[in-house]
N, C-alpha and C positions, 0 to 999 in steps of 0.2 A: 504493500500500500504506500509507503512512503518514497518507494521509489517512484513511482507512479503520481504522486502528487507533485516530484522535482521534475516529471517530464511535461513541460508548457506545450508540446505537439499533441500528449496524450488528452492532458486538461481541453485545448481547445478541441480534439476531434469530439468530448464528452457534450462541450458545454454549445458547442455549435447546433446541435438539433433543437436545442430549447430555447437556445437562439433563434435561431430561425422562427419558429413559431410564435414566440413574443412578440417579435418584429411584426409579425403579419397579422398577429392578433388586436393587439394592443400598440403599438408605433405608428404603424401605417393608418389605420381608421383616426388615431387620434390629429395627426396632421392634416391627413384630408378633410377633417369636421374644421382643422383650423381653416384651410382653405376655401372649405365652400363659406363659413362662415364672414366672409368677407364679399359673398356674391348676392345678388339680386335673381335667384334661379328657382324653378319649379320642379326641381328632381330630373324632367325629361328635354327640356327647351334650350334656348338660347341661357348664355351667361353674361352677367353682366355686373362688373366689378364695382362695388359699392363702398368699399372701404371700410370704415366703423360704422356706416350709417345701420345696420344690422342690431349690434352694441347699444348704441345712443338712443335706437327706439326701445329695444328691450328694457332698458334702464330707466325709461322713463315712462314703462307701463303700467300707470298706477290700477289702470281697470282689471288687469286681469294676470302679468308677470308679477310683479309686485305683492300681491296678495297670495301669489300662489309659493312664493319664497317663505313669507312668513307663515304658510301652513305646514310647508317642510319642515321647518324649524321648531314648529309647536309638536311636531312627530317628535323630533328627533329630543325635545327638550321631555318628552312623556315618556319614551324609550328612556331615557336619562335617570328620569329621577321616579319614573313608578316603575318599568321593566327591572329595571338592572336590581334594584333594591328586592324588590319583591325573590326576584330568582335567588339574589341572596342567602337570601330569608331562608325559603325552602330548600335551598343546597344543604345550609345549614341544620334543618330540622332532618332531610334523608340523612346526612351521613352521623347525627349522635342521637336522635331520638327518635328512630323508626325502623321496626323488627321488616324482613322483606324488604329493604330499602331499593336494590336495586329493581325490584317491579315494580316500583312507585317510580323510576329514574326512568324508565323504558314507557310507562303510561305518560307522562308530561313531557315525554320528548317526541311519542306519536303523533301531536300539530306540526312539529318541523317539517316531517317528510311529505305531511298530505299536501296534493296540490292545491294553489291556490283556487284555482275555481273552484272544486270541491267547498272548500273554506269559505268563498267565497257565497257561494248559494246555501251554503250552511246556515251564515249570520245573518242572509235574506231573508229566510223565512220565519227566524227569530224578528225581525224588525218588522216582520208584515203588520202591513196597519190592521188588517182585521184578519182574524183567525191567527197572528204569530203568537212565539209563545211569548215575546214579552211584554207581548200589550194584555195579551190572557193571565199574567202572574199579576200585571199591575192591576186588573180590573177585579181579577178575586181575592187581591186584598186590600181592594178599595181605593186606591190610588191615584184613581182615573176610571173617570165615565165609560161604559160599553159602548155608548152613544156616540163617542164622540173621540173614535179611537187618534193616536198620532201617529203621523208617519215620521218615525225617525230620520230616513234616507231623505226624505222632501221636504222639509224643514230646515231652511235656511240656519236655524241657532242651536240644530243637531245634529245636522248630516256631517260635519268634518270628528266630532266626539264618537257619532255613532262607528264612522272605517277607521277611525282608532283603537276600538277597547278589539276587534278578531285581529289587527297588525301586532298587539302588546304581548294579546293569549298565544296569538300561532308562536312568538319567539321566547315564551318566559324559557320553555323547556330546554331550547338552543343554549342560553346564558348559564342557565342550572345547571349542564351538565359538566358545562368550563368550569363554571367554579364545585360543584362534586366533585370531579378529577384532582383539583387542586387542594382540596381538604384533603382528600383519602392522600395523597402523596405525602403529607406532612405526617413525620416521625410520630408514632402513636407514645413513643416515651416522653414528648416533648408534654403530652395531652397528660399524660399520669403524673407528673412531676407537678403540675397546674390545680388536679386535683389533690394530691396530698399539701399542697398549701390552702388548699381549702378552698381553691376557685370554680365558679359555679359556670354554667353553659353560658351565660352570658358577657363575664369579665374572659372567658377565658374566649368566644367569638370575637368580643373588642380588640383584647389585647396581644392575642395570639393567633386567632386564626387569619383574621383579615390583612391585618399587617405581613402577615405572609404570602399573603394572596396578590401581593401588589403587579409582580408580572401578570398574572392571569388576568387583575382587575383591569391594566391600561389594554390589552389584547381586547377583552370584552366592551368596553369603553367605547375603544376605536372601530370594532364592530360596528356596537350598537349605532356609534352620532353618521359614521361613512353609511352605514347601511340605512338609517330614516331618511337621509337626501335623494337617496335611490328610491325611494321605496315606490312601485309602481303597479304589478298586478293586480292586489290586493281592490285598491280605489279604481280600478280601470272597470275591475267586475264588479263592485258593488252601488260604484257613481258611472256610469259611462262616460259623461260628458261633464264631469267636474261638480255633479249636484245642482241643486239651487242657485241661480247666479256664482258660480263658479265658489261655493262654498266648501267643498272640499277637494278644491284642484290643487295637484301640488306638480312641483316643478316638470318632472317626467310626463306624466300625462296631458301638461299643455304643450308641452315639446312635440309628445308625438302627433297633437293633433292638428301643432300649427306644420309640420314639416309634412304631414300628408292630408288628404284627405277632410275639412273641407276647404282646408288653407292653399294645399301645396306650395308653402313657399318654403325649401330645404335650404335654403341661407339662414334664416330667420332660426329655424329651428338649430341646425347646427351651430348659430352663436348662441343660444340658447345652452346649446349640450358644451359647450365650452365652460360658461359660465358656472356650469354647475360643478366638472371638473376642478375649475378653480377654490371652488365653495369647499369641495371632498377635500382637495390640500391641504387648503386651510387649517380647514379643522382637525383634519390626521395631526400633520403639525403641529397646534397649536394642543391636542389632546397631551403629545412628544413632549412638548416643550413644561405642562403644568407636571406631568411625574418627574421631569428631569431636574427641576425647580426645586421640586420637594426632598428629592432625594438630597441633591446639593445642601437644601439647608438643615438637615438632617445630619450629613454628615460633617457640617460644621460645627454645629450644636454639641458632638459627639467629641472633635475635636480640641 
């Protein structure tokens, strides 16, 4: 093996196939959205070089870009602070207070793998205004009129709440099992020595399991904020067309529908898919830069 690693012909014959596929996967699309995003074009026609004016209008779309940024954001901010915590939580309770745990780890990980449609006409029929089930649980326990059921999804002041709480359910079990894996690795003597000082499941979560968990957490983290900018099936099938005056459109789903179909304008969209790119960096980065902070002042503290 080490020979093999000092030979640079070997290294690149290895690393060239995966190369290759990168490049064509991810390089190449990413340049040509940079390009077309500079054009005045309909996918199939003439082109015509626009410059930023692509940019300038997106940036200053208060009707319907604009708002559909800050929806991504409320995703990604809900992911944040009720996903990641909650998955915690139950990571937490499977690995030191539940007999069978890992058939409890394999039941809350079965949303990750179902399709989204599936999930998607799942939480539809939960939302139906008449005859779902959660206008029937609200109505037989008083809640709300039979008369006068509500449609969650057409409800301009519930439709973006309503394709949030199936994007939170489908991922808790995703995050659970990152951080499951990360408990169960840590030294069970570390955990016995915590209780013979007399520490309880909760100081010894505090102060011993999470703090250990910090790779796993900035992994999960980074996930989670990269993954809610994305986030597109989910709202594609349960909003078609953005909801209610575009009440739960978020960035991807007005992209795709300004770059085809009833738009056609693939400049438009592709400075769009640029922009969002930019948004993903950011925030991976800026995710980077808050553990690397923390650690730095930690280990001055120490020093």
């Amino acid at each position: 093996m080490e020979r093999v690693m000092k030979d640079k012909k070997a290294i690149a014959v290895f690393l060239l196939p995966a190369l290759f596929l990168f490049t064509i996967i991810i390089i190449l699309p990413l340049f040509m959205s940079l390009y077309y995003s500079v054009l005045d074009w309909n996918g199939i026609g003439e082109r015509t070089f626009v410059g930023l004016a692509n940019y300038t209008e997106l940036l200053t779309d208060t009707s319907r870009f604009l708002p559909a940024v800050r929806h991504t954001f409320v995703f990604a901010a809900a992911s944040l602070f009720l996903q990641l915590p909650f998955s915690l939580l139950l990571a937490l309770v499977l690995a030191f207070k539940v007999k069978r745990e890992r058939f409890f780890v394999t039941v809350y990980f079965i949303p990750v793998v179902l399709s989204a449609v599936v999930i998607g006409q799942l939480w539809l029929r939960i939302y139906y205004p008449r005859g779902g089930l959660l206008n029937t649980l609200l109505a037989a326990l008083g809640w709300m009129d039979p008369a006068q059921p509500k449609a969650w999804l057409g409800d301009i002041n519930s439709a973006l709440a309503a394709v949030m709480v199936p994007i939170l359910w489908q991922y808790v079990g995703y995050h659970m099992l990152l951080y499951y894996s990360g408990v169960k690795s840590i030294s069970p003597d570390i955990y016995e020595a915590a209780r013979i000082d007399g520490a309880g499941f909760w100081q010894t979560s505090l102060r011993i399991t999470i703090p250990l968990l910090k790779p796993i957490l900035q992994v999960s983290i980074t996930f989670c904020v990269v993954g809610s900018m994305k986030v597109f099936d989910l709202v594609k099938v349960m909003l078609a067309d953005g909801g209610p005056a575009g009440a739960g459109e978020v960035i991807t789903t007005l992209m795709v529908r300004r770059m085809f179909y009833p738009s056609n304008r693939y400049g438009y969209g592709s400075a769009m898919a640029i922009v969002l790119i930019v948004l993903c960096v950011v925030l991976y980065q800026a995710v980077g830069l808050i553990f690397r902070d923390r650690e730095a002042k930690r280990g001055r503290s120490r020093g």
